[in-house]
C-alpha positions as CSV (number, residue, x, y, z in Angstrom):
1,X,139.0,69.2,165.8
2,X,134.8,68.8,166.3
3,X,133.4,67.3,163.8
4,X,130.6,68.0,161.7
5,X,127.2,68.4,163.6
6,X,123.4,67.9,163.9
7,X,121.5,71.6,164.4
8,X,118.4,72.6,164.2
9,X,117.1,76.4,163.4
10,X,113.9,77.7,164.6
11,X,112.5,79.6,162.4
12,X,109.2,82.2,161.5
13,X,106.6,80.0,159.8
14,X,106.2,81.2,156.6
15,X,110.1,81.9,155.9
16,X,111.6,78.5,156.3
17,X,112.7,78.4,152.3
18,X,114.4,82.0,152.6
19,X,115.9,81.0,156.1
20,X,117.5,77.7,154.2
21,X,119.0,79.9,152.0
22,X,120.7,82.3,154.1
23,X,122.0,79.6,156.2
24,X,123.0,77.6,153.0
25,X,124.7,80.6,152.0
26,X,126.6,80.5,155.5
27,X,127.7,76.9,154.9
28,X,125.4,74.7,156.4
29,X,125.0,71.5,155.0
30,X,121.3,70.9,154.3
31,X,119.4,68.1,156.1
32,X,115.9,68.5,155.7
33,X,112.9,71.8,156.1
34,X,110.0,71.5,158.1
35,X,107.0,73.9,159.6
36,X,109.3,76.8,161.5
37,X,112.3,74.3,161.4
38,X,115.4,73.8,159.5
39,X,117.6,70.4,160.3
40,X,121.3,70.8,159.3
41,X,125.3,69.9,160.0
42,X,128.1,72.3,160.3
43,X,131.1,72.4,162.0
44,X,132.7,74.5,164.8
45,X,133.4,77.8,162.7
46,X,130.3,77.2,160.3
47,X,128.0,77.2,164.2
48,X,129.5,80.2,165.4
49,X,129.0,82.1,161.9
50,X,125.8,81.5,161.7
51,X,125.7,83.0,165.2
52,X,127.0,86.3,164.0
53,X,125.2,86.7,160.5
54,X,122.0,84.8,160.1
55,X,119.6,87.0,160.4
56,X,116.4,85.0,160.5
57,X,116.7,82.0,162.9
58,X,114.7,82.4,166.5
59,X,117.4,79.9,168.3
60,X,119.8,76.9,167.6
61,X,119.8,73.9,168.5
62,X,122.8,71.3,168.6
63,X,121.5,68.2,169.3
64,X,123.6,65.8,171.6
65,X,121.7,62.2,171.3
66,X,118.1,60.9,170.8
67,X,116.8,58.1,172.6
68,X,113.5,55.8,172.9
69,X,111.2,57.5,175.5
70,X,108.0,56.2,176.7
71,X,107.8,57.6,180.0
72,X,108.9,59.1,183.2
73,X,111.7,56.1,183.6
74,X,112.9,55.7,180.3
75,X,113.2,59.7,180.4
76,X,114.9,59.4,183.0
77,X,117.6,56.6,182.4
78,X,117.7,58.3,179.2
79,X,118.8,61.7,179.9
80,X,121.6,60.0,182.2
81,X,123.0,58.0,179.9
82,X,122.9,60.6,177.5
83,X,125.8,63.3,177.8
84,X,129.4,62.8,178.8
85,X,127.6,65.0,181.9
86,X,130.8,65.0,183.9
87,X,132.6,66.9,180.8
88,X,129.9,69.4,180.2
89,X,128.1,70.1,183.2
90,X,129.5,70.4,186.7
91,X,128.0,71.8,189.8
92,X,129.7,75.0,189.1
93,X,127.7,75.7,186.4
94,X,123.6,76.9,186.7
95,X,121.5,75.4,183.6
96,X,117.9,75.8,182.6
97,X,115.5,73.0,180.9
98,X,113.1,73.7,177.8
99,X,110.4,71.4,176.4
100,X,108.8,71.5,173.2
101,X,106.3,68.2,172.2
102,X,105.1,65.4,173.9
103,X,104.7,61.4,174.4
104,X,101.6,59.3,175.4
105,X,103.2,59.2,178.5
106,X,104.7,63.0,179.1
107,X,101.6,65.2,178.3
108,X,102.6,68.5,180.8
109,X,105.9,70.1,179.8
110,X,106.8,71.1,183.4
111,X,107.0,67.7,184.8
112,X,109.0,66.8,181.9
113,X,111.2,69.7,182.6
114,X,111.2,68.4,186.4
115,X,112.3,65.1,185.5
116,X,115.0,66.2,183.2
117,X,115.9,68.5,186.0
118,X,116.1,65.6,188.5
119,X,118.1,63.2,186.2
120,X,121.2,65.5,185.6
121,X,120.8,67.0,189.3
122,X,120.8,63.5,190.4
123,X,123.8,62.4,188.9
124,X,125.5,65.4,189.9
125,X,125.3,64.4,193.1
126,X,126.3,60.8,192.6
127,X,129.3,62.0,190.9
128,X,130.9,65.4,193.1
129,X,127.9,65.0,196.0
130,X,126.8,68.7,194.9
131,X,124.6,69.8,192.1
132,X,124.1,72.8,189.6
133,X,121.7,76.1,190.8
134,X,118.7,76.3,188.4
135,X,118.8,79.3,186.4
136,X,115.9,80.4,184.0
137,X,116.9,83.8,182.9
138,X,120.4,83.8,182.8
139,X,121.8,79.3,182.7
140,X,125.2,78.7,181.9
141,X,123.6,75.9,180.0
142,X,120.5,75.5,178.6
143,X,119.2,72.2,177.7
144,X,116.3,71.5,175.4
145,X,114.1,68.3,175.2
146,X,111.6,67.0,172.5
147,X,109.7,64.5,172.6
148,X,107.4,63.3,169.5
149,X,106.6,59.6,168.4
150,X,108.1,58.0,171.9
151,X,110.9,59.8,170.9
152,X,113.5,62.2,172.9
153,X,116.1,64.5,171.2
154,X,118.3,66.3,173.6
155,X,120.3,69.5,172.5
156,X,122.1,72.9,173.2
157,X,120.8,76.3,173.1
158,X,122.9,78.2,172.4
159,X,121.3,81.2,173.7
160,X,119.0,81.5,176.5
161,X,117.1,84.3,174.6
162,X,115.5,84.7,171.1
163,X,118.2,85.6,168.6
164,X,115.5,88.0,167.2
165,X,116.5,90.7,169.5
166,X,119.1,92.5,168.1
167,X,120.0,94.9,170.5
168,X,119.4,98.2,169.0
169,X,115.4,98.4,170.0
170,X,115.4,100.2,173.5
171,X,112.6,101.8,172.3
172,X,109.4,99.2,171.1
173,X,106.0,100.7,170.0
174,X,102.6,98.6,170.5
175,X,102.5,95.2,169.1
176,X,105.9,95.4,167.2
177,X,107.2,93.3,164.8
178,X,110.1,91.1,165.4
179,X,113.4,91.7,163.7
180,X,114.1,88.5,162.0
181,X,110.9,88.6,160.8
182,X,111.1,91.9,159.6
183,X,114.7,90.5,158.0
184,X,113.5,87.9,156.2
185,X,110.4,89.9,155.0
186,X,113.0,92.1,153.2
187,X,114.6,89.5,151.7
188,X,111.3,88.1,150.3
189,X,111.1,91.6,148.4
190,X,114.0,91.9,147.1
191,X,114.5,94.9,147.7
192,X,118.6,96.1,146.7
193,X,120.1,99.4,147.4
194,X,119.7,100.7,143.8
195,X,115.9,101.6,145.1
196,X,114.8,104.2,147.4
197,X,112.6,102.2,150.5
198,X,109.7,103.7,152.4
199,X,107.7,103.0,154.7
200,X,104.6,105.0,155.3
201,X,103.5,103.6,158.4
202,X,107.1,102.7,159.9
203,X,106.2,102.2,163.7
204,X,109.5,101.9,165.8
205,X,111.1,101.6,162.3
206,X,112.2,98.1,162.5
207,X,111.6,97.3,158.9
208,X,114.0,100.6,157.4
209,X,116.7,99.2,160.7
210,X,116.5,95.7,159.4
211,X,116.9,96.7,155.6
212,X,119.9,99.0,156.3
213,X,122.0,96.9,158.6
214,X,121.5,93.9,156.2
215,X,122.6,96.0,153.2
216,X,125.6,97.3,155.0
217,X,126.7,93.9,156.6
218,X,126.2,94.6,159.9
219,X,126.4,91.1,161.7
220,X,123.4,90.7,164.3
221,X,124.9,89.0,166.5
222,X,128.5,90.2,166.9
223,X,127.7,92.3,170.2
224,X,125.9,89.2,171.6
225,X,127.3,86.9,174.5
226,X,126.5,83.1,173.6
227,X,126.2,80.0,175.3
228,X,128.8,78.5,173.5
229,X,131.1,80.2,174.8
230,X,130.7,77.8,177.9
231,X,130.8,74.4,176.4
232,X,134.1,72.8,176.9
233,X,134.4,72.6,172.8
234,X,134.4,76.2,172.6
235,X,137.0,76.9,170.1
236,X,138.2,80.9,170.8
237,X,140.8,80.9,167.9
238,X,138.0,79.9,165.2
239,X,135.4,82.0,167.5
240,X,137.6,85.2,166.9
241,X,138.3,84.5,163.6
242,X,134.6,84.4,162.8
243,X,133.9,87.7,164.6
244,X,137.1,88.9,162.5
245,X,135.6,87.7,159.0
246,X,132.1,89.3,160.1
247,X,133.6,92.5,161.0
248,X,135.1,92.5,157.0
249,X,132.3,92.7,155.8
250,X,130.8,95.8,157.3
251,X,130.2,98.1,154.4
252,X,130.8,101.9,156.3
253,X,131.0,103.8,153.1
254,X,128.0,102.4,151.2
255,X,126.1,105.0,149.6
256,X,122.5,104.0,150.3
257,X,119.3,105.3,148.1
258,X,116.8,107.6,150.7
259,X,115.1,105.1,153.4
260,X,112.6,107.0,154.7
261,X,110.3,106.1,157.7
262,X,106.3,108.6,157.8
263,X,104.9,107.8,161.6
264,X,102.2,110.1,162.8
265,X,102.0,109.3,166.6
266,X,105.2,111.3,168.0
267,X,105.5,109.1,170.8
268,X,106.1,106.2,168.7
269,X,108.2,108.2,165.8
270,X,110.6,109.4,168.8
271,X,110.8,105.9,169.9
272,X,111.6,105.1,165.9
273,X,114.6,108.1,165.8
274,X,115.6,106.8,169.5
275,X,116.3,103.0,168.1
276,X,118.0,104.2,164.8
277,X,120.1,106.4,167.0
278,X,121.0,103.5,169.1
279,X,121.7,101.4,165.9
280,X,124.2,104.0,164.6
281,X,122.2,104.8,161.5
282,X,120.9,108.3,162.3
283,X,122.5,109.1,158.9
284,X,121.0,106.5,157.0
285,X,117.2,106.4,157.6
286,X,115.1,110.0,157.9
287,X,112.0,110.2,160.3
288,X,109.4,112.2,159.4
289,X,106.7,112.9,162.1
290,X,103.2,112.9,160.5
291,X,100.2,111.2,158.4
292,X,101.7,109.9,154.9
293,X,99.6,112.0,153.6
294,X,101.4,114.8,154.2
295,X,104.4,113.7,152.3
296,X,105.6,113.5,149.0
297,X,107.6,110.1,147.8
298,X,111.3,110.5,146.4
299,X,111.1,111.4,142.8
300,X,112.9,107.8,141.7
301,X,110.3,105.2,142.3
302,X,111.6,101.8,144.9
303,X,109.6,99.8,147.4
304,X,107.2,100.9,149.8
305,X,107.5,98.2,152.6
306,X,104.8,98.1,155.6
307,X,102.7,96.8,158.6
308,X,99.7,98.5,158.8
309,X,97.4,97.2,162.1
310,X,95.0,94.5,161.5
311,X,92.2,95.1,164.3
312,X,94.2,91.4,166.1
313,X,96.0,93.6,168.5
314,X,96.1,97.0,166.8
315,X,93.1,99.2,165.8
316,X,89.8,98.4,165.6
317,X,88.4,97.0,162.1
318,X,86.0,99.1,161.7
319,X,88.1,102.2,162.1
320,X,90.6,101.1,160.2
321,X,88.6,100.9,156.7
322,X,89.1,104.2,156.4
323,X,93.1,104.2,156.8
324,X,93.3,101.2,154.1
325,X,91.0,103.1,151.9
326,X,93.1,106.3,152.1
327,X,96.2,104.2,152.0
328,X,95.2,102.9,148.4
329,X,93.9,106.3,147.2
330,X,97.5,107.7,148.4
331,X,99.5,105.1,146.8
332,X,97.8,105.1,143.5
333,X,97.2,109.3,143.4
334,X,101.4,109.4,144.1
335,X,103.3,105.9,144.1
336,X,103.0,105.5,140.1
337,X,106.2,103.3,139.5
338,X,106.4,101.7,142.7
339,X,106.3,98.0,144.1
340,X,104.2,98.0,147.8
341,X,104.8,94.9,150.0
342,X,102.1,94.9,152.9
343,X,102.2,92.4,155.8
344,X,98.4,92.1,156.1
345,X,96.7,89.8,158.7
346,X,92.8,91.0,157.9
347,X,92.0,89.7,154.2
348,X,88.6,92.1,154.8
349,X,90.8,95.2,155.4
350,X,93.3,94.5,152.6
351,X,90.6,94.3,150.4
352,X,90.0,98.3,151.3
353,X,93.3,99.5,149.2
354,X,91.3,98.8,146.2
355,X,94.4,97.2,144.4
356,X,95.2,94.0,143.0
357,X,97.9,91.8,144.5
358,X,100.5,90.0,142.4
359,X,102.1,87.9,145.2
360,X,101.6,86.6,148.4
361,X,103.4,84.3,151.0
362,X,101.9,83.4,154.3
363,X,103.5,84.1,157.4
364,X,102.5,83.8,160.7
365,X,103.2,86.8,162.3
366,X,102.9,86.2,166.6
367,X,100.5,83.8,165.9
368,X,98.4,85.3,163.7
369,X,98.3,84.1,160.3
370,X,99.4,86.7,157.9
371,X,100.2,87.3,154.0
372,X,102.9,89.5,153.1
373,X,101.3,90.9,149.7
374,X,103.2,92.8,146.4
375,X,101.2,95.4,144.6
376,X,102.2,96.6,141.6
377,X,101.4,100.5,141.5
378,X,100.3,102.2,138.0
C-alpha cells in the first residue's frame, strides 16, 4: 500500500483559503498555504478523490524528491539520481517537461526544460539503448521542475491540461471566465439552494453551470482521463472505488430554486443554452435572450451573481459607465431583498452602480487583479 504523500495544488490567487477547505474537506492532510499554492499529504484514494471532486485546483502536483541545484551539472546529476527512472519511465512511454522558478544559475525555463530533457533521455539510453518520444500535448508523463533558493523539487502532473476545463464548455464567449474560478467564487457567496440565483449578465453561463453542478454533486472530473492512470502505483481497485463513491453522491432529484441566466448578444446566449445542454442541465438553468432590463427578478429574493466587462479585455471604459450606472439603477428600482456579488476588475466603473459594498476579496482573475464585491440591496 503507497503511503502517504507530498502534493501540491495550484490554485486561483485570491481563493487559496476556500481551496484548503474543500480539499480539507476531501481528506488532505494540511501542510502549509501560500500565494496560488496549497502544500499537502494524502494517500492513494485521498489523490484520486480529489481528482474527481475538487472543484477549484488548476493542476496537482506529487512531488517525487528535492535536491540542491546550483546549475546546469548539479541539475543534471540531480534529476538522474532522482527517480527509480527504470520503474517509472521507459522508452515506451512519451513525457513532457514543465518549469516554473528559477536559480542564479538557470534563468531561461527552456534550457532548464532541455536539460531535464537530456538527463532522463540520457539515461534511458544508458539503461535499454532507446529513449522516450517528447510529447507536449498529449505525454504519458509529465514531469514538472522548480527551482527557487538553489533548490529543485521534481513532481508529477497528473494531468497534462488545466483541471479547470470541465468538459461541458464547447461553446466559450469573449474573455470567459474559468470554471474553478467561477466554483470557488460561488462558494465565497454562499449561495445554498434555498435561494433563487441570477445572473443578469450571464455570458456563456459558466457561473449558473458551476453553481448547479456543485449543488447537485456532479464530480468534475469523473469523465476525465488522468495521468495517473500510467504510473506503475496506479491502484484501479481504489481508483474505481473512488469514481464509485463520487457517482453516490450525484443528487438527480434535487429540486433546485429558479437559476436564471439574462444575456443580450444571441450569439453568446446560444453559445450559453449550447453549454447547459451539453452539461445536461437544460432543465435546471433558463436562458433568457435580452437586456436585464427587460426582465423581471423571481418574486423570492436570492443572489444575483456576475462578471460584468471591465474595459481590460472587454468593453471600453468609457462606454461602459453607462451599463454600470443602469446596472445600479436596475438593481435598486427591482432587486429590493437581494444580495449581488460582482467580480469587478475597474474600481472606477464599480463606483458607477452607486451602491455601497459590504465585502470584498481580491482575486486575480487572468491576470488582472480583481475584487469579487457583496452588495446589500434595499
Amino acid at each position: 500500500m503507497v503511503k502517504n504523500f507530498n502534493v501540491m495544488a495550484a490554485l486561483p490567487h485570491g481563493l487559496e483559503e476556500v481551496g484548503a477547505i474543500e480539499l480539507k474537506d476531501l481528506g488532505v492532510q494540511l501542510l502549509k498555504i501560500s500565494r496560488g499554492r496549497v502544500f499537502f499529504k494524502a494517500d492513494l484514494a485521498c489523490f484520486y478523490r480529489l481528482h474527481l471532486q475538487a472543484r477549484l485546483p488548476f493542476r496537482f502536483l506529487r512531488e517525487i524528491c528535492q535536491f540542491p541545484c546550483n546549475g546546469k551539472e548539479s541539475l543534471y546529476h540531480g534529476i538522474q539520481n532522482a527517480f527509480d527512472w527504470e520503474t517509472w519511465l521507459d522508452p515506451s512511454k512519451s513525457f513532457r517537461v514543465d518549469i516554473s522558478g528559477i536559480s542564479s544559475e538557470l534563468t531561461h525555463t527552456h534550457f532548464t526544460a532541455l536539460t531535464v530533457k537530456n538527463a532522463v533521455v540520457d539515461l534511458q539510453r544508458s539503461i535499454w539503448g532507446k529513449r522516450s518520444n517528447i510529447s507536449l500535448s498529449s505525454p504519458d508523463f509529465c514531469l514538472h521542475l522548480h527551482l527557487a533558493s538553489e533548490n529543485a523539487t521534481l513532481s508529477l502532473d497528473s494531468s497534462s491540461t488545466s483541471l479547470h476545463r470541465r468538459g461541458y464548455r464547447p461553446a466559450m464567449g469573449i474573455a470567459p471566465l474559468k470554471e474553478n474560478i467561477a466554483s470557488g467564487l460561488i462558494k465565497i457567496s454562499e449561495w445554498d439552494v434555498s435561494l433563487n440565483l441570477v445572473d443578469p449578465l450571464c455570458g456563456s453561463g459558466t457561473f449558473l453551470l458551476e453553481a448547479v453542478s456543485m449543488a447537485k454533486g456532479m464530480a468534475p472530473g469523473i469523465a476525465r482521463k488522468f495521468l495517473f492512470e500510467n504510473w506503475p502505483d496506479f491502484d484501479l481497485h481504489i481508483w474505481l472505488e473512488e469514481i464509485k463513491n463520487a457517482k453516490s453522491l450525484l443528487k438527480l432529484n434535487m429540486k433546485l430554486p429558479k437559476i436564471i441566466g439574462f444575456e443580450e448578444n444571441i450569439e453568446i446566449s446560444r453559445n450559453a443554452k449550447e453549454n447547459i445542454l451539453f452539461a445536461g442541465l437544460d432543465k435546471e438553468i433558463e436562458i433568457k435572450v435580452g437586456h436585464f432590463r427587460e426582465f423581471k427578478l423571481p418574486s423570492e429574493p436570492g443572489i444575483i451573481i456576475c462578471n460584468p466587462p471591465y474595459g481590460k479585455r472587454l468593453g471600453n471604459e468609457n462606454d461602459l459607465e453607462s451599463l454600470y450606472k443602469e446596472f445600479g439603477t436596475y438593481l435598486k428600482t427591482n432587486a429590493s431583498g437581494w444580495s449581488l456579488w460582482m467580480l469587478n476588475g475597474n474600481p472606477k466603473l464599480s463606483s458607477f452602480l452607486g451602491m455601497k459594498c459590504s465585502k470584498r476579496f481580491p482575486i486575480s482573475n487572468g491576470g488582472i487583479d480583481c475584487r469579487w464585491m457583496n452588495y446589500k440591496i434595499h
